[in-house]
N, C-alpha and C positions, 0 to 999 in steps of 0.2 A: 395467528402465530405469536407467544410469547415471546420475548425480545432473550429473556434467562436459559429460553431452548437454543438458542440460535447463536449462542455467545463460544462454546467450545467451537474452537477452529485451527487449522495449524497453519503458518504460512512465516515469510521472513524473507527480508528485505529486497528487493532486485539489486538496487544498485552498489549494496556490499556486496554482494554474490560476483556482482558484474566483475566488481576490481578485484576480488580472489580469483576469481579464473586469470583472469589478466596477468596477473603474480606465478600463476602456475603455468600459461602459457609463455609468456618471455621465459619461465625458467626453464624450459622445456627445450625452447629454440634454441637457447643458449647451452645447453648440455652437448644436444645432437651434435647442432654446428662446429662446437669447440672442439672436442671428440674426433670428429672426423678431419675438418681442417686443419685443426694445428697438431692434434697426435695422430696425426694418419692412419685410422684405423679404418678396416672393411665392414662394413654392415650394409643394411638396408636404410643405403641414408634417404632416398626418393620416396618409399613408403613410410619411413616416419615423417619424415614433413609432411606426408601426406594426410597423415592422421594429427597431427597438430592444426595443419590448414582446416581441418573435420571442425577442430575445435573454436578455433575462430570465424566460424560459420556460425558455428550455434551460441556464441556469445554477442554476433553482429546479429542476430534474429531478438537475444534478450532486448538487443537497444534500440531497434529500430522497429520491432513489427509488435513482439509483445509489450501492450501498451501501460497494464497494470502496475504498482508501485509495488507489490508484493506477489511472491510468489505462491503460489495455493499450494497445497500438500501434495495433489496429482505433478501438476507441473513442476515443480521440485523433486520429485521422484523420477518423472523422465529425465530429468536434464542431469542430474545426479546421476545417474545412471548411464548416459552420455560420458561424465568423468572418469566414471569405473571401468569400461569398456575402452575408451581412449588408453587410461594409463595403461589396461591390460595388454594392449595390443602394442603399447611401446616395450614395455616391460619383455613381451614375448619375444622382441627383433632384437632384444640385447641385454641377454644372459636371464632374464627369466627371475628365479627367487633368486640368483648368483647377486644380481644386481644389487649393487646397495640401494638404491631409490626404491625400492621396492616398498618400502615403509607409508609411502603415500599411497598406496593403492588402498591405507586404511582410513584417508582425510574423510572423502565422502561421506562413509556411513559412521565416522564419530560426530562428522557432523552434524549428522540426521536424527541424531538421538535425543539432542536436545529442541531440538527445533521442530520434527513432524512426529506426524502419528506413530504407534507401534508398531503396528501394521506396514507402513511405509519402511519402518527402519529395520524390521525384522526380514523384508521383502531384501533389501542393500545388504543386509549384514549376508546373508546368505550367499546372494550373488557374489559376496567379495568372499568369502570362503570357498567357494565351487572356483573361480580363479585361480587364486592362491594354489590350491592344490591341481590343479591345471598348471601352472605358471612351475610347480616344481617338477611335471613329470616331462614337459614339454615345453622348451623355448629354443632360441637361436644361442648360440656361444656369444659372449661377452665380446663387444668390441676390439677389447686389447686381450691378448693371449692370457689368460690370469687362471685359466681351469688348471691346469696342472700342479700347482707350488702355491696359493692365492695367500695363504697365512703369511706367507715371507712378500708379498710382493709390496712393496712399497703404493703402487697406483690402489691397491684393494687396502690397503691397512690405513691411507689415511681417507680414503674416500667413508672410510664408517664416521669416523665421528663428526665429519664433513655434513654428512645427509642427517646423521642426527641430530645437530644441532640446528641444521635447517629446517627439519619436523619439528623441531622444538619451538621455535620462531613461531613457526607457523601456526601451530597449535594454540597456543597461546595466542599468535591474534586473532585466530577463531574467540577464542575464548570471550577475551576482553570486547570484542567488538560487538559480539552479539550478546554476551550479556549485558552490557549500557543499552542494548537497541532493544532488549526484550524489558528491563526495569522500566526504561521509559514508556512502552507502548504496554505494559502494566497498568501505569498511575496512567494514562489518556485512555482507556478502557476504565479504569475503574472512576477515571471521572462523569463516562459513558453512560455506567452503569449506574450511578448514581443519578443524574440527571433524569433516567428512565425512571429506577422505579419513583422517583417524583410524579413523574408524568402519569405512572398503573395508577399512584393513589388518588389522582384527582381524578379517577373514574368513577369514584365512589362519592362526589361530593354532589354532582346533580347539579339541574336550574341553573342558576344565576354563578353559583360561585363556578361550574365548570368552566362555562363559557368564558369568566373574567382570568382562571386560571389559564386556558388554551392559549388567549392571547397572551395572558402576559408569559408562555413560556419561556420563546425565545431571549427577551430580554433580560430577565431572571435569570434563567442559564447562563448568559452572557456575564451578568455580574458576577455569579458566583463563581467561574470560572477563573476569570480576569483577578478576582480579589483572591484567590487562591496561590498563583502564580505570582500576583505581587508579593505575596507576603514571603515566599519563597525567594526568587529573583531579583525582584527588583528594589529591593527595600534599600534606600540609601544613596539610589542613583537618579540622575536628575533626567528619566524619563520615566520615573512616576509622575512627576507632575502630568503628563498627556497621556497615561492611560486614567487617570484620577477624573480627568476633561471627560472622557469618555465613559466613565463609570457615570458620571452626571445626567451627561445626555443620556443614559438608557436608561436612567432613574425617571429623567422627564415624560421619556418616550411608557412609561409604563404609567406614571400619571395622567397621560394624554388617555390609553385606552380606559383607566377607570371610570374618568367624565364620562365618555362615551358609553360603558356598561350602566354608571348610571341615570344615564339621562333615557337610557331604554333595559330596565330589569327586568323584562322577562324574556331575552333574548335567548336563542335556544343556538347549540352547537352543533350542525350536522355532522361531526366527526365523529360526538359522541354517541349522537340520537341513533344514527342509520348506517348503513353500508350505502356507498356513493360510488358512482363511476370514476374514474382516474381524470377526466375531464372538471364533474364539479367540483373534484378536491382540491384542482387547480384554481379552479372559480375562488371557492371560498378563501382559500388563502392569497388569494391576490388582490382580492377586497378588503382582506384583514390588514393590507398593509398600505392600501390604496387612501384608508379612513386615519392613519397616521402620518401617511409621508405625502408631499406634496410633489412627487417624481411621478413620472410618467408610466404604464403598465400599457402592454401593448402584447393580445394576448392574442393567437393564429392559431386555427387549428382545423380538422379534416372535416366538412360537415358530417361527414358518415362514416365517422368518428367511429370505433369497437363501443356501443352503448353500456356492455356489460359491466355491473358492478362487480366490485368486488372486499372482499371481507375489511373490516375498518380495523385499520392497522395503526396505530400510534409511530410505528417505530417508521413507515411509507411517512407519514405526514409532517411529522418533525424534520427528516431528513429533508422533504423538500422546503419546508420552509427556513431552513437554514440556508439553503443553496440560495432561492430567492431572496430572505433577507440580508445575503452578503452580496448580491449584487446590487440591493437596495441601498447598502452603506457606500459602495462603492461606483456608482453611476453617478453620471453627470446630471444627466434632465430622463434618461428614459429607459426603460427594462424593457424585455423584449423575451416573450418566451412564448414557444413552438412545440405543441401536439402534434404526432403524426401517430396513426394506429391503425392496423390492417387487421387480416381474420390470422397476422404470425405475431406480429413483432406491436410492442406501443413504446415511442420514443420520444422524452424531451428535453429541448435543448432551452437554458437560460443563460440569453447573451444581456450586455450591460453596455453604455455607449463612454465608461470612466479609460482608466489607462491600463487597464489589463493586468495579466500576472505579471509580477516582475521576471527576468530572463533569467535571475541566476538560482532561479527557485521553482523553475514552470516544471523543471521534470521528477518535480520531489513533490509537489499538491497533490493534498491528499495522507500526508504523515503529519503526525502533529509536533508541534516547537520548534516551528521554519521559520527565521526571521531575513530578509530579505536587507542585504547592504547599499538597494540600490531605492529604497524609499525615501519618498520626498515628506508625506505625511505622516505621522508619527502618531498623530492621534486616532487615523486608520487603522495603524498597523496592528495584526493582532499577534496570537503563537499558532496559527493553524489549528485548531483542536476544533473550530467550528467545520470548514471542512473534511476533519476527519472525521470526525461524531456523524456528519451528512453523508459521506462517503462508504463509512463503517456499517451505519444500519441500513442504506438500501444495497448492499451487496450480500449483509445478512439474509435480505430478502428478494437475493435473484437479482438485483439490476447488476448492471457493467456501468460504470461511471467512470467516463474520461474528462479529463480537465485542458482546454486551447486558448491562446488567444483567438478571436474570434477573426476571418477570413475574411466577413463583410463589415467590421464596425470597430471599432478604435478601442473595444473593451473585452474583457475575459467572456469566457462561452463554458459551460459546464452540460456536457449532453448525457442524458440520463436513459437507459433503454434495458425492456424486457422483454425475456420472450412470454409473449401471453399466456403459452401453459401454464409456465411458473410462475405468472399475474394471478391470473385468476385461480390458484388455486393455494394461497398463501392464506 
């Protein structure tokens, strides 16, 4: 699988999403309640709250059960879709198109437009039109008496520009918020994407310089990265100095592998040469980093293990060895990484025995330009773009990668899992 086939996608953010429902649910509660309590009007106050409470279902499900940092194009269209039907169903119990709020039954699919498929948003725009015209032939009466005289009524004349300029707000922080979230995860894709086709042309170089190229990817990457971002950010501020420290040390660390390459030139690369099973790709990469770092590797797995190879994927091999090399920067004495593979599923988890994610950042791993205020080392610390670039291309290619502190050991845990149809036939 090419890495340039697999790069269109749609998806965007969870935890913005999260705090816009949020925004829309308080507003929501606070309409009904005020409405009914302090202007004592008659409606269906039990079943609207009822359908609000719908709503805070499905946003306690966004933060506790689905686990992903971004929302995929399918599941962005159910949950949207959940919004559309929510407001429809308030909309219907109070006054229908009368209602001034009526204007947000169009947030959803303006906001799908820029953000998911056509498909997806042509699917929402429709739905909100079939509504709409539902919503004008069929609703409950307006809370307060306003059908009869509504142009003179003072409740209906200032409540327009009220909800308009609340849409207005609103809109605009659609706007702003996801266009910074969309330029950003732009330039860390298109860092992605450069990094790759680095990596397609040294399939063309063969022998000896392949193999010197493979290893030295990671750390390459890493520099080129880091020097990027400095020259951006950090330029002028006195934690250059310790990413500078850190530039060094992977300078060394790439001098280390070239001894190595030359002290044995005809060393051959089984990622290049062969299609391998998910086992020796582990092999090989944990001996690549076994022969530079003096940390412990502590490798588990099923003896009868899924044997099956499968297709030699650049874009499978970098991502793990990114995962494994940041738990190699970040361990104390020993790494620890677990194969499990049956005739369904092959899963693996690398746990690390250092201090784990920091707290104020563990449910953001995984986006890139996350800096963490609760870091002791500095010279560690990176922008996330290595976990994301990890993250990014084995989900391109089927896996689910979740990020924990680990359960049984004092370090982060990174559990990596496919379903073997869609292993073995990438």
């Amino acid at each position: 699988m090419k890495f340039f086939e697999t790069s269109k996608y749609h998806s965007f953010k969870k935890s913005t999403y999260i705090t816009l429902r949020w925004i829309g649910i308080v507003g929501q509660l606070i309409a009904v309640n005020f409405v009914y309590l302090f202007l004592n009007s008659n409606f269906d106050f039990v079943t609207s709250n009822l359908v609000i409470f719908l709503g805070i279902l499905s946003n306690l499900y966004l933060i506790f059960i689905y686990k992903k940092t971004q929302l995929s194009d399918r599941s962005a269209f159910l949950f949207l879709l959940i919004d559309i039907l929510q407001l429809g169903v308030l909309l219907y119990l109070s006054g229908g198109i009368t209602n001034p709020f009526v204007i947000f039954i169009l947030i959803p699919s303006v906001f799908s437009s820029s953000n998911l498929s056509f498909r997806t948003n042509t699917s929402l725009v429709i739905l909100t039109i079939i509504i709409i015209i539902f919503l004008t032939f069929y609703y409950e009466n307006l809370p307060i008496n306003l059908n009869s005289d509504f142009h003179n009524n003072h409740y209906f004349y200032y409540s327009i520009p009220v909800s308009l300029i609340i849409a207005l707000v609103f809109l605009n922080y659609f706007a702003m918020t996801f266009g910074t979230q969309s330029r950003l995860r732009k330039e860390a894709l298109g860092k992605m994407e450069e990094v790759m086709a680095k990596e397609h042309e040294l399939l063309s170089l063969g022998g000896q310089a392949a193999a010197a190229a493979h290893s030295l990817g990671t750390p390459l990457s890493t520099i080129t990265i880091i020097t990027h971002d400095l020259i951006k950010q950090f330029k002028g501020q006195k934690e250059l100095e310790k990413d500078i420290e850190l530039l060094n040390s992977q300078v060394e660390r790439c001098n280390e592998i070239l001894k190595r390459l030359t002290l044995n030139p005809v060393e051959e690369d089984e990622f290049i040469d062969k299609d391998i099973n998910i086992r020796d790709y582990l092999y090989e990469i944990i001996t690549s980093f076994k022969e530079i770092s003096k940390k412990n590797y502590v490798f588990n797995f099923d003896q009868d293990s899924n044997p099956k190879k499968i297709s030699k994927s650049i874009e499978i091999v970098y991502g793990l060895r990114n995962f494994i090399g940041n738990a190699n920067k970040f361990a104390n004495n020993t790494i620890f990484i677990n194969l499990k593979s049956d005739s369904e599923i092959t899963e693996i988890s690398i746990e690390d025995d250092g201090p784990g994610y920091p707290r104020d950042i563990i449910s953001k791993i995984g986006e890139p330009y996350l800096k963490s205020s609760y870091s002791k080392d500095k010279s560690k610390e990176g922008l996330g773009l290595g976990l994301f670039i990890g993250k990014t291309l084995l989900e391109k290619n089927f896996a689910s990668v979740n990020f924990r502190n680990s359960k049984t050991r004092s370090g982060a845990e990174v559990i990596i899992r496919w379903m073997n149809k869609e292993l073995f036939n990438i």
